[in-house]
C-alpha positions in Angstrom: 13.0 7.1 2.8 16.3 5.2 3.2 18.5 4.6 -0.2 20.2 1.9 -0.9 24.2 2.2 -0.8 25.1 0.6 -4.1 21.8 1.6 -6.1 21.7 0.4 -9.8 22.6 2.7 -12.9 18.5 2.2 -14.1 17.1 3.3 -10.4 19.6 6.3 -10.6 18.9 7.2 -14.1 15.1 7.3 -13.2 15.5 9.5 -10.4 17.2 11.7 -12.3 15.6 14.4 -14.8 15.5 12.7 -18.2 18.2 15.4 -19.9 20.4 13.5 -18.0 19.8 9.9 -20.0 19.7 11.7 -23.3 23.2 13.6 -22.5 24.8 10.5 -21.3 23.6 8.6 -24.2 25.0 11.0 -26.9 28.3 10.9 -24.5 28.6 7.3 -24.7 27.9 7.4 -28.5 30.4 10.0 -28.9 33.2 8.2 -26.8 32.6 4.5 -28.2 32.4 5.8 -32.0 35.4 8.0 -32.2 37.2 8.7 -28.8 37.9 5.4 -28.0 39.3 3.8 -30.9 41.9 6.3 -30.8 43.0 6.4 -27.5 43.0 2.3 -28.1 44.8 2.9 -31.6 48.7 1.7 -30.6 47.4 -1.5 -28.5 47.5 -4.8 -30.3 45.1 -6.2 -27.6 42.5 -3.3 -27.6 42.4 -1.9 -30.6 39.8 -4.7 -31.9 37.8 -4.3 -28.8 37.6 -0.8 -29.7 36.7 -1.3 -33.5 33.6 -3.5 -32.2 32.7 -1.2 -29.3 32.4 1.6 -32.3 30.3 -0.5 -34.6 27.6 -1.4 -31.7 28.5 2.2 -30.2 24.3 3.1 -31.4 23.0 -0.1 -29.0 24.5 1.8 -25.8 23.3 5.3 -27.5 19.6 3.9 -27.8 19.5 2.4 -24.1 20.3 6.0 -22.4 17.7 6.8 -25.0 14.8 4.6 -24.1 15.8 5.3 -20.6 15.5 9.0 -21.1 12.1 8.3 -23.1 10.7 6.2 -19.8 11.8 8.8 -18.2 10.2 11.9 -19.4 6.8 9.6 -20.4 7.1 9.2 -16.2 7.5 12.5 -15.3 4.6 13.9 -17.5 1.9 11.6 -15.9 3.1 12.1 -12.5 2.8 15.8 -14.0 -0.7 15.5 -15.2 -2.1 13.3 -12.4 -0.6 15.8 -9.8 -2.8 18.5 -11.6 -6.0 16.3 -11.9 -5.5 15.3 -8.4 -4.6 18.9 -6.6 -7.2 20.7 -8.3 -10.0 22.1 -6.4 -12.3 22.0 -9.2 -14.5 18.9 -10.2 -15.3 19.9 -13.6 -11.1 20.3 -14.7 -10.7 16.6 -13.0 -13.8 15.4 -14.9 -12.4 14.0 -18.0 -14.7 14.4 -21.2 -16.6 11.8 -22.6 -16.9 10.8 -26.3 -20.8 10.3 -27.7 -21.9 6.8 -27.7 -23.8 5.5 -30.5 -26.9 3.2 -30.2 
């Protein structure tokens, strides 16, 4: 399968295990919140970029999040189909039914 050269960050992310969303999302929380405004601290210009970047420092958190979380909801149904479909067995591919009532 041929990739693309310049592939997005969201077709990367979802290649990629889903620790890997969660540990960049706590990175980018950790950098806007408190790394940032300090390195930013002596500039005039930057330093209320900075202050705005830490207050909405949780919205770029809770994207790598909800990447992560589409990610590892993915990666379990592949899981479980690959396990209903590779399995010799007819009865552990049956799925159970629940009673009807008439």
């Amino acid at each position: 399968m041929k990739t693309r050269k310049h592939d997005s960050l969201l077709n990367l992310l979802m290649s990629m295990p889903w620790h890997v969303s969660i540990l960049l999302g706590e990175a980018t929380f950790v950098a806007f919140k408190w790394i940032l405004p300090v390195m930013c601290s002596s500039s005039l210009f930057l330093k209320p970029i900075a202050a705005a970047l830490a207050g909405m420092a949780w919205l770029f958190c809770g994207l790598f999040l909800l990447i992560g979380l589409c990610v590892f909801a993915n990666q379990k149904r592949g899981r479980l189909s690959e396990i209903v479909i590779f399995s010799g067995d007819p009865e552990v591919a049956s799925v159970p039914r629940l009673p009807t009532v008439r």
